[in-house]
C-alpha positions as a Markdown table, in Angstrom:
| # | Residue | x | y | z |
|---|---|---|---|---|
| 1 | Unk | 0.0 | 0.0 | 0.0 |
| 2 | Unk | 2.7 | 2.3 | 0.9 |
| 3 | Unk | 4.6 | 1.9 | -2.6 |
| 4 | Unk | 0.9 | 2.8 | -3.9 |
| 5 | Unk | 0.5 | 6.0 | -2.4 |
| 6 | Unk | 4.5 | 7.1 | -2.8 |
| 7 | Unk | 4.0 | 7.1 | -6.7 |
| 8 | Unk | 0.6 | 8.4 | -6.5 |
| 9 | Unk | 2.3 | 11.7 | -4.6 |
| 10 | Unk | 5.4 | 11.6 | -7.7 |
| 11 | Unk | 3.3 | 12.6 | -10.2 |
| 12 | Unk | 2.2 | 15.9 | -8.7 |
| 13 | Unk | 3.9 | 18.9 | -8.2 |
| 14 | Unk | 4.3 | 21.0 | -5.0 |
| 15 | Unk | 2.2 | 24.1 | -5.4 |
| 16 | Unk | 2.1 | 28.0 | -3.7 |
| 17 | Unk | 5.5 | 29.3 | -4.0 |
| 18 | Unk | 4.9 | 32.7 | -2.7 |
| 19 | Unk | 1.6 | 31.9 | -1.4 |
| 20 | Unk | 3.1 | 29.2 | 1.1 |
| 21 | Unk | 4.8 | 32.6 | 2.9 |
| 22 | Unk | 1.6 | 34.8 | 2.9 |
| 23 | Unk | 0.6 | 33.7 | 5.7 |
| 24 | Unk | 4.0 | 34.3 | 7.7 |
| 25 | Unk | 4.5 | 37.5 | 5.9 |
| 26 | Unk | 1.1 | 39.0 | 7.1 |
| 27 | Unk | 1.8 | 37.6 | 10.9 |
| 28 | Unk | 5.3 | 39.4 | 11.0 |
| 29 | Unk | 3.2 | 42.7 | 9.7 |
| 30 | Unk | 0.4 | 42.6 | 12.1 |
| 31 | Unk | 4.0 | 42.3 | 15.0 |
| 32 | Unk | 5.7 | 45.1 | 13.5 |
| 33 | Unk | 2.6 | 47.3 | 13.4 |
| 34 | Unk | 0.8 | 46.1 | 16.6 |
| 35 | Unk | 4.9 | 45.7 | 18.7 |
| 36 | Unk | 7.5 | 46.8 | 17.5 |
| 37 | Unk | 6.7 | 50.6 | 16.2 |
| 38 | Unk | 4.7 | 51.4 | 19.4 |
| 39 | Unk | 7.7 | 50.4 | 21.4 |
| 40 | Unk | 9.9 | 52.3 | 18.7 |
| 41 | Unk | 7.6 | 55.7 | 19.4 |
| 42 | Unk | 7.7 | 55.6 | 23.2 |
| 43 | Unk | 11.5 | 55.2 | 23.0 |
| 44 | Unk | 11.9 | 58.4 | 21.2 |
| 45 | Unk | 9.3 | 60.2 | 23.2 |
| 46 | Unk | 11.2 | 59.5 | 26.4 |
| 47 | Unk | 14.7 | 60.4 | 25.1 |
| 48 | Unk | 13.3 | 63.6 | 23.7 |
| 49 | Unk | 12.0 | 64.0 | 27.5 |
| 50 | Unk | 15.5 | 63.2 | 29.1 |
| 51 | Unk | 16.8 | 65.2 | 26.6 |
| 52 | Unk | 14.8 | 68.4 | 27.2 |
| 53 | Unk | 15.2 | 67.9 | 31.4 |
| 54 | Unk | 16.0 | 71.2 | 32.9 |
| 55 | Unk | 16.5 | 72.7 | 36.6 |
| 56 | Unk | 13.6 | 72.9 | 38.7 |
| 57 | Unk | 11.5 | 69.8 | 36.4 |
| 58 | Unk | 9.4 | 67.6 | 38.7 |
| 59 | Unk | 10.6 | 63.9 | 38.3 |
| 60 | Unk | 10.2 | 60.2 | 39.2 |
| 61 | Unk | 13.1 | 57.8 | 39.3 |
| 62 | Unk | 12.6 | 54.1 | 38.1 |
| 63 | Unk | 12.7 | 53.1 | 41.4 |
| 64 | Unk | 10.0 | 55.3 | 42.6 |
| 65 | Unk | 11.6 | 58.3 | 43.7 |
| 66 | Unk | 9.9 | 61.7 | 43.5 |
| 67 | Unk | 12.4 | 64.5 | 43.6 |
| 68 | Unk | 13.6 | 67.8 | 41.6 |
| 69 | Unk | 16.3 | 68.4 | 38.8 |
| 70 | Unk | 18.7 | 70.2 | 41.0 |
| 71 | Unk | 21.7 | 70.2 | 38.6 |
| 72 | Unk | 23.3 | 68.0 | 36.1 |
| 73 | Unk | 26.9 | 66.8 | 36.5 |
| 74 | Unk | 29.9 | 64.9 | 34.1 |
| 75 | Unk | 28.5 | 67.0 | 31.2 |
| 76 | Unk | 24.9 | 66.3 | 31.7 |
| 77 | Unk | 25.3 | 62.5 | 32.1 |
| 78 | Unk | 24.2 | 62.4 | 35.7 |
| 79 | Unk | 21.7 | 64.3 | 37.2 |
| 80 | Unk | 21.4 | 65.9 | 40.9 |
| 81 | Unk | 18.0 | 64.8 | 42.3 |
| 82 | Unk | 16.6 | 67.0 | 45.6 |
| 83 | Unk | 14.8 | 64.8 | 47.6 |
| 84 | Unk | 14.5 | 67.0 | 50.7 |
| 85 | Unk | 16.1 | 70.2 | 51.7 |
| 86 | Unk | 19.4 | 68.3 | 52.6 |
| 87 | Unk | 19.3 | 64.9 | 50.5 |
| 88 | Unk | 20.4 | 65.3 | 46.7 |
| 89 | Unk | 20.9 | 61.7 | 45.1 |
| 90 | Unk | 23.3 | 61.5 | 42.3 |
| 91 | Unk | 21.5 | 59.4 | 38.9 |
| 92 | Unk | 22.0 | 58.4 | 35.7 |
| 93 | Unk | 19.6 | 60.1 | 32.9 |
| 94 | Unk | 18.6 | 56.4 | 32.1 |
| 95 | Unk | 17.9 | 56.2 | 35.9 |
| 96 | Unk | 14.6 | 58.5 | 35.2 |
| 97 | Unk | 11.2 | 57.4 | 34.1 |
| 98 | Unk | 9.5 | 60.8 | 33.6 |
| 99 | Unk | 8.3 | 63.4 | 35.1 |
| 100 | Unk | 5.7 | 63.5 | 38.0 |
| 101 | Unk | 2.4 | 63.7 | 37.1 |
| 102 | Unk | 2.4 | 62.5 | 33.6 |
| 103 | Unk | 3.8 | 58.7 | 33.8 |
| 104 | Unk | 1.8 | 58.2 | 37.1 |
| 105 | Unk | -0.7 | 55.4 | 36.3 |
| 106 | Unk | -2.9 | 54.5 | 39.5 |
| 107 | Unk | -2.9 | 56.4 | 43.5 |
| 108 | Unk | -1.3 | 53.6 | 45.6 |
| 109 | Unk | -4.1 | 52.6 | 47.9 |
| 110 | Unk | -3.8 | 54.1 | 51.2 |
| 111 | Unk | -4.3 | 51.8 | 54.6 |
């Protein structure tokens, strides 16, 4: 039976070309539309912001830390952050996530 089917299948000929990659074609367009250029567009947003920080702007760390631009230091890689009257913290610019008020998502629950 199995010599049967094996020359039944010689006789044809594989088919789609192209068409056998339209559907892996239109997946990785949906990814790059619906992934990668949103992700693209918020990366450029936020270096513009880092970019554009100035003394006095409002800002939150990545680790949660609301403070002020106080300064910038080693040519405007690291920033001086004013916690409190006598607490300035030393960060990286990649060390920021935005300023207060606008990347702020959900109030913490208070208890």
């Amino acid at each position: 039976m199995d010599i049967l089917f094996g020359m039944a299948g010689s006789g044809q000929t594989q088919g789609g070309g192209i068409a056998a990659f339209l559907p892996f074609i239109l997946i990785m367009f949906i990814i790059y539309f619906l992934m990668i250029r949103p992700q693209t567009k918020r990366q450029k947003e936020k270096q513009k912001m880092l970019e554009s920080l100035k003394k006095g702007d409002k800002i939150v760390t990545i680790g949660g830390v609301h403070g002020t631009v106080g300064g910038f230091k080693d040519k405007g890689k690291v920033v001086v952050v004013k916690v409190d009257k006598n607490t300035d913290l030393n960060l990286n610019r990649s060390a920021i996530a935005g300023l207060a008020g606008t990347n702020v998502e959900s109030e913490p629950l208070e208890g």
